[in-house]
C-alpha positions in Angstrom: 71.2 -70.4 -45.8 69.7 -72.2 -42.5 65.9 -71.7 -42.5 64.0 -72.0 -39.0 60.5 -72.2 -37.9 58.0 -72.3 -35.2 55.9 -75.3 -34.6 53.3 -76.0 -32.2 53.4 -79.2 -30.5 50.2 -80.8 -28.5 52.1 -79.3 -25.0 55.0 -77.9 -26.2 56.4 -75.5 -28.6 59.4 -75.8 -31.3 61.5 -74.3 -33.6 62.8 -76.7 -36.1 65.4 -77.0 -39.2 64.9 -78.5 -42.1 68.0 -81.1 -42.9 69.6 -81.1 -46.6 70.5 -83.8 -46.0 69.3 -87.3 -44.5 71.4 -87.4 -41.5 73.1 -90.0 -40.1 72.4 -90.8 -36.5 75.1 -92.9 -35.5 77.8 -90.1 -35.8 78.8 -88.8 -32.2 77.4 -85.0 -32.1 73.6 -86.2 -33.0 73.9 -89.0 -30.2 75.3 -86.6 -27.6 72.6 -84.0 -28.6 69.3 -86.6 -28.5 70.7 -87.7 -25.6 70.6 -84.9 -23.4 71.0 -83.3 -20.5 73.5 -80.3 -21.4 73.2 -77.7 -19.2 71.8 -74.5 -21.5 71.5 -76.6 -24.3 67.9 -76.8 -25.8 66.3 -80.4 -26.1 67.1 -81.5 -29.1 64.9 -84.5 -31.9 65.5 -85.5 -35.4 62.2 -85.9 -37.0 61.1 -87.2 -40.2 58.3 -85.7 -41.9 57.5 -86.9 -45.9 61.0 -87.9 -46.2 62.4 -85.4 -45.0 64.7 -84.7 -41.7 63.7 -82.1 -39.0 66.2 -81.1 -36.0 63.5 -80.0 -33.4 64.2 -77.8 -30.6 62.1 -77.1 -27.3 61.4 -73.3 -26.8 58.6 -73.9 -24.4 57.7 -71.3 -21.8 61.5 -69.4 -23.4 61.6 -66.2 -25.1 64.0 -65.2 -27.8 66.1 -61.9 -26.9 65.5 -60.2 -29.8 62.0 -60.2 -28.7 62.3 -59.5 -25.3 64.5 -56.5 -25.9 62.5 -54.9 -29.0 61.6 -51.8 -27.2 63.8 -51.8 -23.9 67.7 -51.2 -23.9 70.4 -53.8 -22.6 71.8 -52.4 -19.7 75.3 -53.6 -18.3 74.1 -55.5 -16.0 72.5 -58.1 -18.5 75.5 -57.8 -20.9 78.1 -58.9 -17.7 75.5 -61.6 -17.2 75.0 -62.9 -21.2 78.7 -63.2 -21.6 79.0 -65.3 -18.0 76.6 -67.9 -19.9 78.5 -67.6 -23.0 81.2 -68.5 -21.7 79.9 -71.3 -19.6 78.0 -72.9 -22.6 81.1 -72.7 -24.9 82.9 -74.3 -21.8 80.2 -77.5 -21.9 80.3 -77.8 -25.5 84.0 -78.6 -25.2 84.1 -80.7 -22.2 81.4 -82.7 -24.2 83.6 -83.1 -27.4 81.2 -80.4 -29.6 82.3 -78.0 -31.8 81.5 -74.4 -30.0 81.3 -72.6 -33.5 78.1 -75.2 -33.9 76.6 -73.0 -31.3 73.8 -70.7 -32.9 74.1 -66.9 -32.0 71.9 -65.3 -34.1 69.4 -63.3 -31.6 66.0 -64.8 -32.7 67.6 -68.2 -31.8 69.0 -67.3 -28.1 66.6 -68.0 -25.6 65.5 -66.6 -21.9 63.5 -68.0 -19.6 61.5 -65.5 -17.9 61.2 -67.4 -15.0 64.7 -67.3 -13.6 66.8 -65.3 -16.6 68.8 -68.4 -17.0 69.9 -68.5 -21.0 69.1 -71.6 -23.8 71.0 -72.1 -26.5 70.7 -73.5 -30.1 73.3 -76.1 -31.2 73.4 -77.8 -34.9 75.3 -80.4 -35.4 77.8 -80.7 -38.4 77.0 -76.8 -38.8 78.7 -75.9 -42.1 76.8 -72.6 -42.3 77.2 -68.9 -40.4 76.3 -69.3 -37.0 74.8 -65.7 -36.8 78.0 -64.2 -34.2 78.1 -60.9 -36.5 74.7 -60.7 -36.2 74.8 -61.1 -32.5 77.3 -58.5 -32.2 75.0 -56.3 -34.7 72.4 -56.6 -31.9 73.8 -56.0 -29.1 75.7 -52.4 -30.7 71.6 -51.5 -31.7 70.1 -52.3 -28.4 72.4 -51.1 -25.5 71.2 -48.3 -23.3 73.0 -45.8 -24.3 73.0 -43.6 -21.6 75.9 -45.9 -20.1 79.0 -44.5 -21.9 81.6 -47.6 -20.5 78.8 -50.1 -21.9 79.2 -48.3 -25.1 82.9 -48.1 -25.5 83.0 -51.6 -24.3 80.3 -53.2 -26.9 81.9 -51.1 -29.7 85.4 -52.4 -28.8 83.8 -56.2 -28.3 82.2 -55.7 -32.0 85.4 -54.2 -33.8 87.9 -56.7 -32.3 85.4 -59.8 -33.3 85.2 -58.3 -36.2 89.2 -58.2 -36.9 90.1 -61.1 -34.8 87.1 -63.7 -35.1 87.5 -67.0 -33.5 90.3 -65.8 -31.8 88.9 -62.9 -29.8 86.7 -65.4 -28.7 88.8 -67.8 -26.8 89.0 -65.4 -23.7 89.2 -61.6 -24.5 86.0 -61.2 -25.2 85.1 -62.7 -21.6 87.6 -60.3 -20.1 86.1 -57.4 -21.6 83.1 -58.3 -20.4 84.2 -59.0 -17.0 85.9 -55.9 -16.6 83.0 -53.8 -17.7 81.7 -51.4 -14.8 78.1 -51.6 -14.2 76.3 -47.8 -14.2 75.1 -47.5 -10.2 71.3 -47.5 -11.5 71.9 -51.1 -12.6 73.1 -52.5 -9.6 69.7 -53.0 -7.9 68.3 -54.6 -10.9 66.1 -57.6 -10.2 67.8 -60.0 -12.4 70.7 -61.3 -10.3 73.5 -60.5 -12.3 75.2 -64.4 -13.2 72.0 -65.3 -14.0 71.9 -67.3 -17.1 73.2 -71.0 -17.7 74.2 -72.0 -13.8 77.5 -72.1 -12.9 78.7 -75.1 -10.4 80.4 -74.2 -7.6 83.6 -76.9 -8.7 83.9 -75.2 -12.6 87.6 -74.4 -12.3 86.9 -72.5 -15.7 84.4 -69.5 -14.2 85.5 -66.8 -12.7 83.9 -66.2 -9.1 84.8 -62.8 -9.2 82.9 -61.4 -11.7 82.6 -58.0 -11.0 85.3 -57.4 -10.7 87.8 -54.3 -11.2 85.2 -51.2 -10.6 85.8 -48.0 -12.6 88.5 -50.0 -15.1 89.3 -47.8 -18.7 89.7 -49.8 -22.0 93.6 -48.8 -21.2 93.7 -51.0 -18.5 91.7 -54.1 -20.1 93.9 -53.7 -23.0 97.0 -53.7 -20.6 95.8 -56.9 -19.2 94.6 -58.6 -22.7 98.6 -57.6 -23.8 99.7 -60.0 -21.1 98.3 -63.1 -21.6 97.9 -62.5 -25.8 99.4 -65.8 -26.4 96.4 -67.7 -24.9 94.3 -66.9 -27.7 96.6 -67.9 -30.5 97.3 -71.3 -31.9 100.8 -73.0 -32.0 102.6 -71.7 -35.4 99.5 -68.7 -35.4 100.2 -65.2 -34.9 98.5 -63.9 -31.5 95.8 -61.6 -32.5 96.3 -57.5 -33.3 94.3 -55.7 -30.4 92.8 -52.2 -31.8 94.6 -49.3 -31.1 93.7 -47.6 -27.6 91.0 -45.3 -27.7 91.9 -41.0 -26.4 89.3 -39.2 -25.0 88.9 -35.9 -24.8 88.4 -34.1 -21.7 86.1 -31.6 -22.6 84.1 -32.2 -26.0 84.2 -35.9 -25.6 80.3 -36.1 -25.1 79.7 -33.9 -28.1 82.3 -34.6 -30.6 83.5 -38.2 -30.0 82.0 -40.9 -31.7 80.6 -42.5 -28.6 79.1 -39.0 -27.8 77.5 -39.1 -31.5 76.1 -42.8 -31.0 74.1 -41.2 -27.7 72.8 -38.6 -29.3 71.5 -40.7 -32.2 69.9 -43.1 -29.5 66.4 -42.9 -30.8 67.1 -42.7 -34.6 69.2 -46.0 -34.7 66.6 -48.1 -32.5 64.2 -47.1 -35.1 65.9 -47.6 -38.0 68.0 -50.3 -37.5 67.4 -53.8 -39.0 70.3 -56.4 -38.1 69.3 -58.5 -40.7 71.3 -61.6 -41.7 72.2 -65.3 -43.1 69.0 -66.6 -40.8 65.4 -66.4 -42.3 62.8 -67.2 -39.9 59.8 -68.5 -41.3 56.3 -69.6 -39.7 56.0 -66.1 -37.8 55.0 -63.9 -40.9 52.2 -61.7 -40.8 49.3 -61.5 -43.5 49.8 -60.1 -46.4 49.5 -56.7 -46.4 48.0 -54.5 -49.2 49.7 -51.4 -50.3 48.2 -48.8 -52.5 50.4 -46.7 -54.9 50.2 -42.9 -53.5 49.2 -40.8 -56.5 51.2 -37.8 -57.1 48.6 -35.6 -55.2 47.5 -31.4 -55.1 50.8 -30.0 -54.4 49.4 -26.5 -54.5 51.7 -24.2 -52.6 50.5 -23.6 -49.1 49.2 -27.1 -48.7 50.7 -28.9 -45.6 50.4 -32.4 -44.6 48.9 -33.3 -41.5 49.6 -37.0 -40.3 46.3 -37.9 -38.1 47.1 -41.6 -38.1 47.7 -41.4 -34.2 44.4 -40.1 -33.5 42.2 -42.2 -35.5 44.4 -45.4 -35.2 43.3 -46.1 -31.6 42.1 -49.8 -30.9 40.9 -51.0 -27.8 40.5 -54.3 -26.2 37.6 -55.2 -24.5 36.0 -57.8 -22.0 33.2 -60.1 -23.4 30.7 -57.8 -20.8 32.3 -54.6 -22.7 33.9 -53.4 -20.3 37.4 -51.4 -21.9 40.5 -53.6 -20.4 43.2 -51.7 -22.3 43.3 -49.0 -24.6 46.2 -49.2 -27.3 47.3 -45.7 -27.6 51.0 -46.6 -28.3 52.9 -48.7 -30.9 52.9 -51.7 -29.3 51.3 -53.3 -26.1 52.6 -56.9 -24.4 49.8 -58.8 -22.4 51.3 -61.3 -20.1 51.6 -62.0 -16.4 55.0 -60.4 -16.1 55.3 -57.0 -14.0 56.5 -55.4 -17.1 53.8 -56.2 -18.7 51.6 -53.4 -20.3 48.6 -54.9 -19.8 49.1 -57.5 -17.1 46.6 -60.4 -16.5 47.1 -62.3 -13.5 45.0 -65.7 -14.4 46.2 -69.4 -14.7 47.5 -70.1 -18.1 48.3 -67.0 -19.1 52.8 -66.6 -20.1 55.0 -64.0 -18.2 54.6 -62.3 -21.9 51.9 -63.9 -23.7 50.9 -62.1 -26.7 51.4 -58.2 -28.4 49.9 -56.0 -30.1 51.3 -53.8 -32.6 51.0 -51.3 -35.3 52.8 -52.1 -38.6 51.9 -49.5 -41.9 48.9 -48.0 -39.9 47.2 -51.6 -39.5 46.8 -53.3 -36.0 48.5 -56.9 -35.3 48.4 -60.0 -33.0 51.8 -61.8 -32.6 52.4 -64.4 -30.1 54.9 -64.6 -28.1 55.6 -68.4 -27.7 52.9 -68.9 -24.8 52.6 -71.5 -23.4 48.9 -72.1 -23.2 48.4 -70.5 -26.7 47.2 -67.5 -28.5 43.8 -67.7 -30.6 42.1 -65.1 -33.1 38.4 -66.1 -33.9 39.3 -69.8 -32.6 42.6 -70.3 -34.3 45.6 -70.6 -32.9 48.8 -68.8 -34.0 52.1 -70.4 -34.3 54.6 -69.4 -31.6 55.9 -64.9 -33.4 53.3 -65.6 -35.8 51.4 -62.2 -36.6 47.7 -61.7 -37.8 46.1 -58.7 -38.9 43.3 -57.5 -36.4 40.0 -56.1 -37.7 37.8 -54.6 -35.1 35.3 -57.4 -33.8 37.8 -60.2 -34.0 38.3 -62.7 -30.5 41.0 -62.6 -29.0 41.6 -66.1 -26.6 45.1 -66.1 -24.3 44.4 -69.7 -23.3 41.1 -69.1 -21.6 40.7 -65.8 -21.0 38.7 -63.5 -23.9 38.4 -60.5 -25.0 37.1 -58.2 -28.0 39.1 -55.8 -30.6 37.4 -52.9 -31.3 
């Protein structure tokens, strides 16, 4: 099992893996990777600490999309435009002679940058572990909005035929199905453009211009066209993969008593409770221990009802060093950063588009950072880029210079 962490550097930030092995340099894929320059790709070291080797990765000023989407859906929009840079990135890895099932999909190790949406990518060379892809998949099924009932059929579909057809759904079909996905209207005005990602050149013969194509499309019709050109995705002397069975809907009780109508309704329940788990264990962004007492078997006198008051006493707040109240935390979880989405948003120099959170885990409050740039400090020390602390009230906040006091 590949084990990351997160480093801090003097400027910049890392996540590393830990080599079993001392690897040898001269082979090609290490030389490409230290050499650079791969669109999408994230810079890439060996280092060697106490005889051991490190492949370090730059994540500076880049957040991971499992973070970014914790408590917001994906909508269409951003699904059309991951799958665009997917496919450009497994594109570059093969006009550079690299293995694309090297490339690292599990969602803690795909990268954003906030400040133009563009997507980074992890890529180990010699990878002869999982490269997280059913985990990705896992992801996206748990974190689409949906409200969007073609976004659901067509993540579902994407998830059941990777599942059946592996490698080989990803050649092309899975592009297609992407492509062809029709993006709700509420989408269309979205801020992030929608090929953002890794940038396309204008002269890459192997992107599709048209990508948004083929408004209002069914699964019958991608399916149609998948049908056609099967043979591209199978291997001389392999069979062409099986494409699932077409999917009937009903005209009247399909919101109710169809599958995808039972995956709305359960919106809430499965965002909660879901937990995509995985051959990845990331390290260096654990919280403190935290202390649980054994709940004694209580007065269970009839007529006795339990009242949960955790909401009402479990309020923090976050002050200025004057006192005065900058942000009270009457909700789960609060990110301070620069960005407009930001819940509480500080507009100073230093500060990341999403700095830091704060969260409530078992009733106790939390500081995580959220790889900032210009760092994130409680009482004067600094946290690891998704390292977590428990907060006690008095303790100092510092998001690179600006203060402030939990209470």
């Amino acid at each position: 099992m590949i084990v990351s962490e997160y480093v801090n550097g003097l400027k910049n930030n890392y996540v590393r893996i830990r080599e079993l092995s001392l690897p040898d340099e001269r082979k090609y894929q290490y030389c490409i990777m230290k050499r650079g320059g791969i669109s999408g790709f994230l810079p890439f070291e060996i280092r060697y600490i106490d005889s051991d080797a490190y492949m370090y990765y730059d994540i500076t000023s880049k957040q991971n999309i499992s973070t970014i989407y914790s408590q917001k859906p994906l909508t269409g929009k951003w699904v059309k435009a991951f799958f665009s840079s997917m496919k450009r990135i497994r594109n570059e890895a093969v006009r550079f002679l690299l293995n694309p099932g090297n490339l690292i999909w599990n969602p803690t190790n795909v990268y954003q940058d906030l400040k133009d949406d563009s997507f980074w990518y992890l890529y180990v060379p010699y990878l002869d572990e999982d490269n997280g892809m059913s985990e990705l998949m896992d992801f996206l099924v748990s974190h689409i909005d949906f409200t969007d009932d073609e976004l659901v059929k067509c993540i579902y579909s994407m998830a059941e035929q990777y599942k059946t057809g592996g490698e080989a759904y990803l050649q092309e079909k899975i592009f297609l199905d992407a492509e062809a996905l029709t993006i709700a209207p509420e989408c269309e005005e979205s801020d992030m453009p929608y090929d953002s990602g890794v940038k396309v050149a204008e002269s890459d013969p192997d992107v599709d211009d048209d990508v948004n194509r083929s408004p209002g499309k069914d699964l019958d019709d991608i399916y149609d066209q998948a049908e056609k050109i099967g043979e591209v995705f199978a291997t001389p002397g392999e069979k062409k993969p099986k494409l699932k069975p077409r999917l009937k809907r009903s005209s009247k009780t399909f919101e109710k008593k169809t599958f995808w109508g039972k995956i709305r309704q359960k919106d809430g329940r499965m965002r909660e409770e879901y937990d995509y788990g995985g051959g990845w264990e990331v390290i260096g962004a654990v919280a403190d221990e935290i202390k649980y007492s054994d709940q004694g078997e209580g007065d269970t006198s009839e007529g006795t009802v339990f009242v949960d008051l955790s909401s009402e006493e479990k309020t923090g707040k976050l002050k200025s060093e004057t006192g005065q109240i900058l942000y009270e935390l009457s909700s789960e979880s609060c990110v301070i950063g620069k960005k407009e989405d930001a819940d509480l948003i500080i507009d100073e120099t230093g500060i990341s588009r999403m700095h830091a959170r704060i969260f409530i885990k078992d009733d106790e409050y939390y500081l995580e950072d959220l790889n900032s740039t210009n760092g994130t400090f409680k009482n004067g020390l600094k946290l690891k880029p998704y390292e977590k602390k428990k907060l006690s009230k008095g303790d100092e906040i510092r998001l690179a210079t600006k203060k402030m006091i939990f209470s």
